[in-house]
N, C-alpha and C positions, 0 to 999 in steps of 0.2 A: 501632759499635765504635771507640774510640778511639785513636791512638796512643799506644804505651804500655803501655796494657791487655792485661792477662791475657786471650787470647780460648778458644772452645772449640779452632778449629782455627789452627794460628799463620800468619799474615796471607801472610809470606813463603813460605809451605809451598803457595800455591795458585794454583796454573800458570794461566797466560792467554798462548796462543796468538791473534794475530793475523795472517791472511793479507791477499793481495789490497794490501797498499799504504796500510793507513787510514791518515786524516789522524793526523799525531804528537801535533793537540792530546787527543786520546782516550786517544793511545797514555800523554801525560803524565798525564792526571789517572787514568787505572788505576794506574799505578807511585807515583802520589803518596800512594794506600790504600796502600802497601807488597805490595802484591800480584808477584809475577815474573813479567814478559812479556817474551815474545819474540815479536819483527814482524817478518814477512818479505813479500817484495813478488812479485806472483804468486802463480795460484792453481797450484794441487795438486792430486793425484787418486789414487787408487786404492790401491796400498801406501803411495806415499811420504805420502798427507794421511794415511793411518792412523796411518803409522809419528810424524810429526809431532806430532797431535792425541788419539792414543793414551790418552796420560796426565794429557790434559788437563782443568784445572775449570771451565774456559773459553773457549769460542771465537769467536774474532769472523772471519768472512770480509766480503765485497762480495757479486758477482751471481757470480759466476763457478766458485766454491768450488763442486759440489754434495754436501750431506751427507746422502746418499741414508740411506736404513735402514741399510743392511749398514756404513756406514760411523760412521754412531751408535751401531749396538749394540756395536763395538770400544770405544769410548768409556766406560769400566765408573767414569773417578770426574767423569764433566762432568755440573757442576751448572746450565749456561745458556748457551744461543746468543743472539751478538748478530749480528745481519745491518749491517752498515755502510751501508745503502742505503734504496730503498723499499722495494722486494720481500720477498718470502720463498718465490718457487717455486722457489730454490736448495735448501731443505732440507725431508726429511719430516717434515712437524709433525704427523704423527700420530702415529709412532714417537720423534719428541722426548717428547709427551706421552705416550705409554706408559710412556716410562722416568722420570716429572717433572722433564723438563729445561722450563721455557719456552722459546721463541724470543721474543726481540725484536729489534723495528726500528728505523726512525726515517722515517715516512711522508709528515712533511710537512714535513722541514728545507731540499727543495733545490725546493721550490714554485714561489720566486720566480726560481731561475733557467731552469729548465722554461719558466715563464711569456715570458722575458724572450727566449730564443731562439725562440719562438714565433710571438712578436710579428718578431722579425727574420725569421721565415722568410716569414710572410705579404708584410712586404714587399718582400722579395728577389725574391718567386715574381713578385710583378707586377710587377715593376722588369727580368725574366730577366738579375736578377745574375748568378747561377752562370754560365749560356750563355753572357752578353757578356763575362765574366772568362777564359772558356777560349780563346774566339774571340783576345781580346785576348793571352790567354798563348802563343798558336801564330802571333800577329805578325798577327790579320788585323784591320782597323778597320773597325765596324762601329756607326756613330753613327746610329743611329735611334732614335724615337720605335715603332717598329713592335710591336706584340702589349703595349705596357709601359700599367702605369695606376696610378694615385693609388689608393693602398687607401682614402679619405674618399668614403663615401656607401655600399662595398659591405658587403655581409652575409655577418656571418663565422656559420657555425653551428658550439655545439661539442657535443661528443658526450659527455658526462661533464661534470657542472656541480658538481665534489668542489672540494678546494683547487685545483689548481692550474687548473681547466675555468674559474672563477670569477676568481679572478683576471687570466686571460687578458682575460678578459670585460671588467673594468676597464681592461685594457690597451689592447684594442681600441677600446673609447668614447673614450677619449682622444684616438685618431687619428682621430675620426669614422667609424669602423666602424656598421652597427648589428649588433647580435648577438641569436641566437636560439638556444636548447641545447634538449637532450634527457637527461633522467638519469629513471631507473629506479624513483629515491625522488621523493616532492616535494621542490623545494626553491627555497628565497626566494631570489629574482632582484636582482643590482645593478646601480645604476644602473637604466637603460632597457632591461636585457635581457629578452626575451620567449620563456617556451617553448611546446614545440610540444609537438603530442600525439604525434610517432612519429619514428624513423629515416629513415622512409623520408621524410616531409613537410619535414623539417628536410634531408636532399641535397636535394630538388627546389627548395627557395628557396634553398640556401646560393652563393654565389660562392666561398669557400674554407670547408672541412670540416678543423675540426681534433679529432681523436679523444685524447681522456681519460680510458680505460678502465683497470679491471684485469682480469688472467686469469682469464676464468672458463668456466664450460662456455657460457655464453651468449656470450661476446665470442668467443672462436676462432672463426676464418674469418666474423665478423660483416661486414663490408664483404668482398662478394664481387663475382665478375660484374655480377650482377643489378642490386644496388645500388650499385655504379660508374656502371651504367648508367643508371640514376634521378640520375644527376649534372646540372647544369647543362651545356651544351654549353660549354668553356674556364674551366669549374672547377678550384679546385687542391686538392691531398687533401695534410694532413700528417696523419703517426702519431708522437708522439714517446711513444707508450704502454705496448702490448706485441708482441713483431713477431710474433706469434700473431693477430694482432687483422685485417688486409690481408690481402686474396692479391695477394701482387704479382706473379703473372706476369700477373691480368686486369687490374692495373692498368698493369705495362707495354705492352700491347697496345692501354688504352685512351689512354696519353699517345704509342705511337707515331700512334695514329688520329689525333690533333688533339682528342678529347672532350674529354680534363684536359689544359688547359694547361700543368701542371708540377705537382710535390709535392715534397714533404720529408720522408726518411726517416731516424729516427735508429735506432731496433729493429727485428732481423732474426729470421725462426725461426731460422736458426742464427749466433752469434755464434764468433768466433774466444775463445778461452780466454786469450789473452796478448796485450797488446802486440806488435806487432810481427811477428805472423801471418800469413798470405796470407787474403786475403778474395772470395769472388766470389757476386756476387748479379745477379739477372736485371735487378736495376734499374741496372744499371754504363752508362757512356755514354748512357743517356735526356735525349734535351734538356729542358732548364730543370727538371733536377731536383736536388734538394739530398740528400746522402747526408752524413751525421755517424753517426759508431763509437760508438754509445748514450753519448753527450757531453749529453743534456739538462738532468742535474744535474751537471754536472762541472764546476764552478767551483770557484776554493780557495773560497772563500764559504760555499757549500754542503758541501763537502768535510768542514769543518771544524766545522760545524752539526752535522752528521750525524755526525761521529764523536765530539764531546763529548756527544750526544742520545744514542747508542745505549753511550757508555761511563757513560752514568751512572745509566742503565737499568739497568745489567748489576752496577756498584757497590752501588745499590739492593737488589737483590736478593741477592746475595753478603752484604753485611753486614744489611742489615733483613729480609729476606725479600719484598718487596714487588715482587707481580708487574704492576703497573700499567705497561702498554704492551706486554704478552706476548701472542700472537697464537693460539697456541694453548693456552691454562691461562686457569684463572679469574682474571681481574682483582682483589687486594685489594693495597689503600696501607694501610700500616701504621706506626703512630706508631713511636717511640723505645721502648726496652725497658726505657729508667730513668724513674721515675714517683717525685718527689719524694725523689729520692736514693736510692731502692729502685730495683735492676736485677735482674727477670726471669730467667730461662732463658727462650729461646724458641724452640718446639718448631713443628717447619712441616713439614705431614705432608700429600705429596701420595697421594689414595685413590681408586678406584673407588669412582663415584655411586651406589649403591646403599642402600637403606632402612635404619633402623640403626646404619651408624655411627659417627654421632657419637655416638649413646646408648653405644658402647661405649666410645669413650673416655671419656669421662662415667665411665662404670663402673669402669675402670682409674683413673683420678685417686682414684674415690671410693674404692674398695680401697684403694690405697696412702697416702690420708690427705694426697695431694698440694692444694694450695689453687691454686686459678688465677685470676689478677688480669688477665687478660684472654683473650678468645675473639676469633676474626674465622674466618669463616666464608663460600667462594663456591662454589656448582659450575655447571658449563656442559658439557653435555652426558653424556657418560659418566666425566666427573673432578670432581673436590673437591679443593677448597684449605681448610685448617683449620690455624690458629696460634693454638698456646696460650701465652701466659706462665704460666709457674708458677713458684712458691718452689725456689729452688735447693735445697733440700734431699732435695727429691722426684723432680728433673727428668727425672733420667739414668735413673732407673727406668721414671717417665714413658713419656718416650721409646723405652726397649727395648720396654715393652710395647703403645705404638700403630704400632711397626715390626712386631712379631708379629703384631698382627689380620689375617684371610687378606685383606682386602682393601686394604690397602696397598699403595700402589707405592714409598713414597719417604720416606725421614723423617729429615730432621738437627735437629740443635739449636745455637743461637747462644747464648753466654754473654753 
């Protein structure tokens, strides 16, 4: 939809709520569609995100927001969540898709800084920056070579060989690392990396274990005890993943023992909600251990990647319909609505997967004499995504009547 142009629903009429802080370059190119946003910094919760997000067509939080069910179904005119981050176990996307709202993200915009602290942490760990920095911060001087070592020649394993596992991968060859991963899928190795057939075989040779996972039922509590224990004797363990993924009280037990020489931790099971919070975790005072407040993608860099990648996602979909990058809905990218000077109504009608009906819409066009100049069509699992352009003369009828079929969840039309 153009500036300008006559739309179905008027541009400035459609609220976009953003929390948590997002980068402003997001914040501009939403307000540049002439959309109404209001940004506010910090997350929210319980009445007051209701009370806020309420009315909203749009919302975009970070990690911190959660927009449980009870607080989506308040939500009666949001057409789409954009998550400002990688994640998405802030919000129910089962209940988003109940209602055909998508959720999107932006999964692989802060990869490289991920990567880049990662590479810092490894050689901090052998270097016992963090330790010698404190020693040094409390006056005491302590210039040894003692427990420090050159990361060139050691074996870094990683655990997750997705965007950011891999690029790490590159990171580390560079300093003469050798690297060795483990991931779930196959997948094509760079450079000189080599993988291994298991978790367990990948700790037993690793010198530093850097975990690249996401939430899932298999990763929680995956590096436990057991597998601590299958570590090299003065191994070091980062997670800059999910803090679901460690049990860190067996891992602070096993870096007070001397087994793991130090780790680096950015994600905790419970994180503070704000800025500026109290925090306390079992792993606080552990020698030569690195603690960062889930800062792995938190560069302006990244920041700003992430919030133009997930605002323009959210744009997309508001004006084309086009849910490519949506995490729970069917994925379809969808052309322009004007087709050699002829513009469409376009009819985007989220349904229950079920046998049928698209024959019915079918049926409803063909009754009402309606013509349609384009179909796209996806479903994935119990949903259907189905966008019709039809001759504006039909549309509105159209429309009423694939909003009636009993298995519809959801039906707007774009002019």
């Amino acid at each position: 939809m153009s500036d300008g142009m006559k739309t179905s629903f008027p541009k400035d009429k459609i609220e976009v709520v953003l929390l948590e802080g997002t980068h402003p370059s997001g914040t501009l190119l939403i307000e540049r569609e002439g959309f109404h946003v209001t940004a506010l910094h910090g997350a929210l919760e319980g009445d007051a995100l209701i009370k806020v997000i309420g009315r909203a067509h749009v919302v975009g939080v970070r990690s911190k927001t959660q927009l449980t069910g009870e607080v989506l179904r308040h939500c009666e005119r949001l057409l789409a969540v954009g998550c400002f981050c990688a994640g998405t176990n802030q919000v129910d996307l089962d209940v988003a898709a109940s209602m055909g709202v998508p959720v999107f993200n932006s999964p692989f915009s802060n990869t490289r800084s991920v990567a880049e602290l990662t590479l810092s942490e490894i050689i901090a760990l052998h270097r016992r920056v963090s330790h010698r920095s404190a020693l040094l911060h409390k006056g005491e001087w302590d210039k040894s070579a003692d427990r420090s070592h050159e990361v060139r020649g050691r074996t870094l394993g990683i655990i997750g060989y997705g965007h950011i596992g891999s690029q790490i991968s590159v990171l580390a060859e560079a300093v003469g690392m050798r690297v060795v991963f483990f991931d779930v899928e196959s997948k094509l190795p760079l450079g000189n990396a080599g993988s291994v057939g298991s978790i367990d075989e990948l700790l037993k040779v690793s010198d530093v274990v850097s975990i690249h996972v996401p939430e899932t039922s298999d990763t929680v509590g995956m590096i436990d005890a057991k597998r601590i224990g299958l570590m090299k004797h003065g191994a070091y363990l980062i997670n800059n993943a999910r803090g679901s993924v460690v049990d860190l009280e067996a891992l602070r037990v096993a870096v007070d023992a001397g087994h793991i020489a130090g780790a680096a931790v950015d994600v905790f099971p419970d994180e503070p909600a704000k800025r500026g919070e109290s925090f306390t975790n079992v792993m606080q005072g552990a020698e030569n251990v690195i603690l960062t407040p889930h800062v792995g993608g938190s560069t302006i860099e990244a920041q700003e990647a992430i919030s133009v990648d997930a605002a323009e996602k959210l744009v997309k979909f508001v004006n084309r319909g086009t849910t490519t990058g949506a995490v729970n809905v069917p994925n379809v990218d969808l052309p322009s609505q004007e087709v050699e000077g002829v513009r469409a109504h376009r009819i985007l009608n989220f349904h229950r997967n079920v046998p049928g009906v698209l024959g019915k819409f079918h049926e409803a066009a063909s009754s009402l004499g309606v013509n349609i100049s384009g179909q796209y069509l996806r479903t994935v699992g119990e949903l259907g995504y189905v966008v019709l352009d039809a001759d504006p003369s039909g549309a509105e009828a159209l429309k009423d009547a694939m909003d009636g079929i009993e298995e519809s969840v959801r039906t707007r039309m774009l002019w």
